[in-house]
C-alpha positions in Angstrom: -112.1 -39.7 44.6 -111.8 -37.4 41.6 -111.5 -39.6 38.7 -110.5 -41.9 36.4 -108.9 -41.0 33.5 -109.0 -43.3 30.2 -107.4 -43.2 26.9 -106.0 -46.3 24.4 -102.0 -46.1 24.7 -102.5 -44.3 28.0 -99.4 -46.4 30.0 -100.2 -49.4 27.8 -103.1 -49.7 25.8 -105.9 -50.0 27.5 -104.6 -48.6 30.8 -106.2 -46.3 32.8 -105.4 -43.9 35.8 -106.8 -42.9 39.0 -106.4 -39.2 40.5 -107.3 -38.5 44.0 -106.8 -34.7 44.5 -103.1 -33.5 43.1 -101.9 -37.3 43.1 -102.5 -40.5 41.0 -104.0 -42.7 43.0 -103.9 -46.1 40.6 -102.7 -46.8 37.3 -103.7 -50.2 35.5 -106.1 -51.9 32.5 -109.3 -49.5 32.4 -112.0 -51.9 33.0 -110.2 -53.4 36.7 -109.7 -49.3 37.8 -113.6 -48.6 36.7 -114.4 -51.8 38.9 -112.7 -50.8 41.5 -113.1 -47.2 41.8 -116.1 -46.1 39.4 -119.1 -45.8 41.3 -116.8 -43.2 43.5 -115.3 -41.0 40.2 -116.4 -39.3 38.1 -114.7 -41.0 34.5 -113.8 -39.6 32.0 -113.0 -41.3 28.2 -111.2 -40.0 25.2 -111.7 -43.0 23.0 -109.0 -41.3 20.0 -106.7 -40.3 22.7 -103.2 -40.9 23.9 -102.6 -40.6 28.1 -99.3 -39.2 28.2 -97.0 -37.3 30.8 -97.0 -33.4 30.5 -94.6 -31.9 28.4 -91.2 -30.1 29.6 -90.8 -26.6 28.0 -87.1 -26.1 28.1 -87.3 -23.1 26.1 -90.4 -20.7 29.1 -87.8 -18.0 29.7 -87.8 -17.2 25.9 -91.3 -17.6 24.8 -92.2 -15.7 27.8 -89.7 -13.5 29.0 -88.9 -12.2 25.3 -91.6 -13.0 23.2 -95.0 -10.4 23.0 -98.1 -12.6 22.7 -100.3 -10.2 20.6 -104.1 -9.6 21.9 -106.3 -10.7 19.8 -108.3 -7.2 19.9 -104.7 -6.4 18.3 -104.4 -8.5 15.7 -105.0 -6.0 13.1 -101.9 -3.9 14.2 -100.0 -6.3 15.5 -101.1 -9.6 13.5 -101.6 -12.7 15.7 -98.7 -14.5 15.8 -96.1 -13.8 18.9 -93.6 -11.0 18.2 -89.9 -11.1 19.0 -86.7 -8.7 18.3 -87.2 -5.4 16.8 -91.2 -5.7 16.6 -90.9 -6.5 20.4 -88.6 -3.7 21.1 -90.8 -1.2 19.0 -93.8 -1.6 21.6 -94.6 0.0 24.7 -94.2 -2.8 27.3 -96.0 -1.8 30.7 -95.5 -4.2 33.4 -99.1 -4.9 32.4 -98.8 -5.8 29.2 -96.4 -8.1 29.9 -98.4 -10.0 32.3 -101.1 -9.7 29.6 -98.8 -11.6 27.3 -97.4 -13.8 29.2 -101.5 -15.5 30.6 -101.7 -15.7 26.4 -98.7 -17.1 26.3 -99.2 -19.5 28.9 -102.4 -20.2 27.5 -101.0 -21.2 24.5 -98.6 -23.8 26.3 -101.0 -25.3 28.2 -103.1 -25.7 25.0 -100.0 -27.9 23.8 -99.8 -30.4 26.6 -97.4 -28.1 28.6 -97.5 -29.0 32.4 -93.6 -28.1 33.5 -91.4 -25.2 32.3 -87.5 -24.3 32.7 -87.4 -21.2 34.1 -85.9 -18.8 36.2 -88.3 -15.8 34.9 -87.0 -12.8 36.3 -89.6 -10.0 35.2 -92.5 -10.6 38.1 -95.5 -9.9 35.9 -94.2 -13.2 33.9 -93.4 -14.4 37.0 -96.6 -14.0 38.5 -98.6 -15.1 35.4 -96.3 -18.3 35.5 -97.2 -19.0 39.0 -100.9 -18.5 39.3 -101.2 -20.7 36.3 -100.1 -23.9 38.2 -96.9 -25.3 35.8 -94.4 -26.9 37.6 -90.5 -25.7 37.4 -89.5 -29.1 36.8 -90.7 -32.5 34.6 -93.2 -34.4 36.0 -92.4 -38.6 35.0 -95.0 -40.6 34.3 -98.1 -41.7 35.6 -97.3 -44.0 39.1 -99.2 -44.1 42.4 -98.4 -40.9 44.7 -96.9 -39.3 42.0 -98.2 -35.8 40.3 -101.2 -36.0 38.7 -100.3 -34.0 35.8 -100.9 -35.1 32.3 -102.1 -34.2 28.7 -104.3 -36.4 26.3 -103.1 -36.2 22.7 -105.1 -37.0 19.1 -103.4 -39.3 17.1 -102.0 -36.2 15.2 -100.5 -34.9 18.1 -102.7 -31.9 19.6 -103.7 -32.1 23.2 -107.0 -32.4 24.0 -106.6 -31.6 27.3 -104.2 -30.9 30.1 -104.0 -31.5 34.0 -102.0 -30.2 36.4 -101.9 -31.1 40.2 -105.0 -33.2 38.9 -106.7 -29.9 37.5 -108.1 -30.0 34.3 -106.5 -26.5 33.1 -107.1 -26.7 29.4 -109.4 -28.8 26.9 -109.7 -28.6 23.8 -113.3 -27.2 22.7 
């Protein structure tokens, strides 16, 4: 068993979820899952923390296909913030640096709760970059027995603490 998962306003407040490998096992109130299944998995709590499904990029094809996500060992050419249009067209983009940008850019998406993204991306270094990362190319519903164990944790204001794909903790917050 991997783990339960607990955060208030998770399905309803209070509500927990099991993950067994890629899949949720259980979802139900915390304290009958951490009966039932805690002495097997390992638990972990986010006490400020809303359990929510992963959120649906409908807009992957631009903000990777057509956006530069600047290194930061750049960021005093280039600034840090992701470069579109002319500044885009100005650079030299190596089917490197493209893959380079897109792991940043994919980065940043996960960082936002991102666990599905709209695709098709046609340059393969994005491509690539897109599939080794794990996101799904389509929206995940939410949290039900045998369904995909992905999911992001949210602060009250809104930033992810963490995201899971495929049960795969793939970002948290530090």
């Amino acid at each position: 068993m991997r783990g339960v998962a607990a955060a208030d306003g998770t399905v309803a407040l209070g509500h927990a979820v099991v993950v067994d490998g890629a899949r949720f096992a259980a979802v139900g109130p915390y304290e009958e899952l951490l009966a039932t299944y805690g002495e097997r998995a390992r638990v972990r709590e986010w006490d400020d923390g809303i359990l929510t499904p992963g959120r649906y990029e409908r807009d992957a094809v631009a903000l990777l296909e057509a956006t530069y996500w600047p290194d930061p060992r750049e960021a005093d050419d280039l600034g840090t913030e992701p470069l579109t249009g002319a500044a885009l067209a100005a650079l030299d983009m190596t089917d490197a640096r493209w893959g380079a940008s897109a792991r940043r850019g994919v980065q940043r998406l996960l960082a936002t709760g991102t666990t599905a993204l709209a695709g098709p991306f046609t340059h393969p270094a994005v491509r690539t970059a897109v599939t080794r990362s794990g996101l799904r190319d389509r929206p995940v519903g939410p949290p039900e027995p045998g369904g995909d164990a992905d999911f992001a944790v949210l602060a009250p204001d809104g930033t992810c603490l963490t995201t899971s794909i495929g049960g795969r903790l793939v970002y948290r917050r530090r």
